[in-house]
C-alpha positions in Angstrom: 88.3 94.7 86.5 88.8 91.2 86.2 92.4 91.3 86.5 92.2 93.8 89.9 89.8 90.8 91.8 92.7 88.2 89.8 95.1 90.4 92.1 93.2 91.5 95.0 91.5 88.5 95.8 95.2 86.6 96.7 96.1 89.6 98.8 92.9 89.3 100.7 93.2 85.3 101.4 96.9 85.8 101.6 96.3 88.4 104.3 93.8 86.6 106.3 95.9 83.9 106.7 97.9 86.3 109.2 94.6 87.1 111.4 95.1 85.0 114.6 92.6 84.5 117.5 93.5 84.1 121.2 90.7 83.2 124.1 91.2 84.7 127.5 93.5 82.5 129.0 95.6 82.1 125.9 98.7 84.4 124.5 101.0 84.2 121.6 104.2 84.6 121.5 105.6 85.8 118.2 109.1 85.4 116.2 109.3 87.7 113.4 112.4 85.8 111.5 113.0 83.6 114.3 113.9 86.8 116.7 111.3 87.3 119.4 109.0 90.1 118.5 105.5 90.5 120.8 103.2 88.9 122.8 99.7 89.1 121.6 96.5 88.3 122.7 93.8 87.7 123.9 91.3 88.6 121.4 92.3 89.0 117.4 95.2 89.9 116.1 97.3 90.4 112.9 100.7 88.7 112.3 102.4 88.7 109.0 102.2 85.9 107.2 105.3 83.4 106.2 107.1 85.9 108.3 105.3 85.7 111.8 105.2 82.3 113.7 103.4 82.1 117.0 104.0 80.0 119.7 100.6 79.5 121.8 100.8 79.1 125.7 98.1 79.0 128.1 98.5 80.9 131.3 96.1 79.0 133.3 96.9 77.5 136.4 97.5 73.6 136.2 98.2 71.1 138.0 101.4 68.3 138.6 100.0 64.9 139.1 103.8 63.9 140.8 103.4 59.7 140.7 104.0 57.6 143.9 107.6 58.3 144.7 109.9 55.7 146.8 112.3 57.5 148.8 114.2 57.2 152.4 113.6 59.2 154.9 116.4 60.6 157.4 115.4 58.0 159.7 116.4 55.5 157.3 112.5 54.5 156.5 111.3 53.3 153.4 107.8 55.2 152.1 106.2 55.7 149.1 104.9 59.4 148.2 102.8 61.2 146.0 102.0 65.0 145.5 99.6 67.6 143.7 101.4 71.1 142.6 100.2 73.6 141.5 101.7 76.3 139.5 101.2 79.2 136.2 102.9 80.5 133.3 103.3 84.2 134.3 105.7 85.4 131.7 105.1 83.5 128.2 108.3 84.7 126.5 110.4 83.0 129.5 108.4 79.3 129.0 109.3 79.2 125.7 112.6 80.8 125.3 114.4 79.8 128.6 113.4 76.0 128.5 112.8 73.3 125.8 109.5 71.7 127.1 108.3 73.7 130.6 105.4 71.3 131.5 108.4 68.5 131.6 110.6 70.7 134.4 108.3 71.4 136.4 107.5 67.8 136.8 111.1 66.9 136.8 112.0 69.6 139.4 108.8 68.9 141.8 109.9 65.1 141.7 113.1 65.8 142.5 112.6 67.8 145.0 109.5 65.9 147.1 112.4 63.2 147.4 115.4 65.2 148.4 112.9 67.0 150.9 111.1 63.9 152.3 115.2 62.1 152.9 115.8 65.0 154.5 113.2 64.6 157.5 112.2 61.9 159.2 108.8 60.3 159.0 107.3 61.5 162.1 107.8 65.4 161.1 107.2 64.4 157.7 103.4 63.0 158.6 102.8 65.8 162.0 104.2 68.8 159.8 102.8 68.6 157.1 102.7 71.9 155.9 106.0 72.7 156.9 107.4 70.6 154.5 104.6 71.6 152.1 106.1 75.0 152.5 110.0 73.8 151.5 109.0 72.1 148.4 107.4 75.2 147.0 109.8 77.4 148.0 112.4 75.2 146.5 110.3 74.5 143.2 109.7 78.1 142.5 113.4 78.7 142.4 113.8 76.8 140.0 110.9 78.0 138.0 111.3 81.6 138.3 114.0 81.7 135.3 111.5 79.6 133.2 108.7 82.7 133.9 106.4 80.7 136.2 104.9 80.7 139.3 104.1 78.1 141.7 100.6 79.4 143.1 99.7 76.7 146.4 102.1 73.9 147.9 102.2 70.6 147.3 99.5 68.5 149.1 99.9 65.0 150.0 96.9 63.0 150.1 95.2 62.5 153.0 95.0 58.6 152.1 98.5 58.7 151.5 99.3 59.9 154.9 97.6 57.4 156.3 98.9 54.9 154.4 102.8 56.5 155.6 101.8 56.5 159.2 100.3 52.7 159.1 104.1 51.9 157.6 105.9 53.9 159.9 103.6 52.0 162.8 104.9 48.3 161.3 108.4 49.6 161.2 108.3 51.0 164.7 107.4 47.6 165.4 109.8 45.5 163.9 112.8 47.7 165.0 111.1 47.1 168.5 111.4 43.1 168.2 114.8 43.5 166.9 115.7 45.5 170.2 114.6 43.0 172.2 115.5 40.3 170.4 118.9 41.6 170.7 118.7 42.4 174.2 117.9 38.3 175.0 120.6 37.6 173.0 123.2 39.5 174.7 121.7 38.3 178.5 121.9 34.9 177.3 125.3 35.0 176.9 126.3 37.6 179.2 124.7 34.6 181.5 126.9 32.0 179.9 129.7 34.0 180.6 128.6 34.5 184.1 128.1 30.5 184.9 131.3 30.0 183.3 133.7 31.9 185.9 131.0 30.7 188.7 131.8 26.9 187.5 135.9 28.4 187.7 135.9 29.7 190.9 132.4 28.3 193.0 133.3 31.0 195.9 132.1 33.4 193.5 128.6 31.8 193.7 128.2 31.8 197.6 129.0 36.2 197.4 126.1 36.5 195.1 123.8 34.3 197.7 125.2 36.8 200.5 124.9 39.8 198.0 120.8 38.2 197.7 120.4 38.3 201.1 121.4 41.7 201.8 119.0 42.7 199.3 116.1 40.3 200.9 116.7 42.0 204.4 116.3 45.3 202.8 112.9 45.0 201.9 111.6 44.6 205.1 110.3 41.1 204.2 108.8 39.4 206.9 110.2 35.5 205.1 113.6 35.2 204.5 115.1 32.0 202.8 118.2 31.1 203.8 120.3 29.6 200.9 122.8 26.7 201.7 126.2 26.8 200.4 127.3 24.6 197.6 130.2 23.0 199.5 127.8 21.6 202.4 125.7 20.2 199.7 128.6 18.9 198.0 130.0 17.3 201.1 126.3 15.8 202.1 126.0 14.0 198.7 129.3 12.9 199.0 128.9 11.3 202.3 125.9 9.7 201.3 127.2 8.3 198.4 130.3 7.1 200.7 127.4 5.3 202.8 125.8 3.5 200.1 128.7 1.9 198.7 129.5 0.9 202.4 126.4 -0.7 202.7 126.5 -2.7 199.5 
């Protein structure tokens, strides 16, 4: 007797080292020999020990933190991003058999793509549709996935605070490129006036068509003033003549 319990009593601790125990949002996937066998669970199960190895994987939905992103937008803007994504393991034997570490793509591939997607639009469509390009990112993302067994369950939200944050840059921007226009708009009258004195000091006559061009446009405004402007050459000649007289006098 005591040699059956010397016997039996290995089998029995040798065999419940082979009953496994999976909640409800857990599976195991199974390699029998390293070759994919079954997918067990939930509940308890029996696998065979030193033969059987399981590879747990939970099938609930979870969530990609994607970390503040700096990217350019299409309208050559500078912004930094963030997103939430959402996504499940809906076939178990795919996540572990088509990709090393699936938690790790998925982040890759929704980082990836929020800043090919975001250069890709400029920031006004970027902050007014949002959903739109909520939308693209999944549908991109979960081509990717689908190989790997999972699904991406809602599109990628981006904060609220970070949209405000986006549009208060955008504002500054808008901003700066609009000093820069003008800026560059004084700069090209000032020397498109420099140019312009220049052939006027070259050629005077040029001067007295632009006082007769200036009173055509005075008359046709049905003002009830109009200045009369004197020609440079009679001023020329009265100082002139009074200088002549001076130096008479002296």
């Amino acid at each position: 007797m005591e040699g059956i319990l010397t016997i039996l009593v290995p089998l029995l601790i040798f065999a419940a080292t082979g009953l496994k125990i999976d909640r409800e949002y857990e599976r195991g996937v199974i390699f029998r020999l390293g070759r994919m066998n079954s997918i067990k669970g939930p509940g308890l199960y029996w696998t065979i020990p030193l033969v059987d190895q399981k590879a747990k994987i939970d099938i609930r939905t979870k969530t990609v933190d994607i970390q503040s992103q700096e990217t350019i937008t299409a309208d050559s803007v500078t912004v930094r991003v963030n997103a939430v994504l959402y996504y499940r393991v809906l076939d178990p034997e795919k996540a572990i058999n088509r990709i090393e570490n699936y938690e790790y793509g998925v982040y890759q591939a929704s980082m990836t793509t929020l800043r090919n997607v975001v250069g890709q639009n400029i920031l006004d469509d970027i902050l007014r549709n949002r959903d739109k390009i909520n939308h693209q990112i999944q549908e991109i993302v979960d081509e990717i996935t689908d190989p790997w067994g999972i699904v991406i369950e809602r599109d990628v939200e981006i904060p609220q605070s970070m949209q405000r944050a986006m549009a208060q840059e955008a504002e500054a921007i808008r901003e700066k490129r609009s000093r820069l226009i003008k800026a560059s708009a004084e700069k090209e009258a000032s020397l498109m006036l420099s140019e312009a004195s220049k052939q006027i000091s070259e050629n005077p006559i040029a001067l007295e068509l632009r006082r007769l061009q200036t009173l055509t446009e005075i008359g046709a405004e049905n003002n009830t003033t109009t200045v009369m402007l004197i020609p440079t050459e009679l001023i020329t000649l009265t100082k002139q003549m009074v200088n002549k007289f001076h130096q008479e006098s002296m």
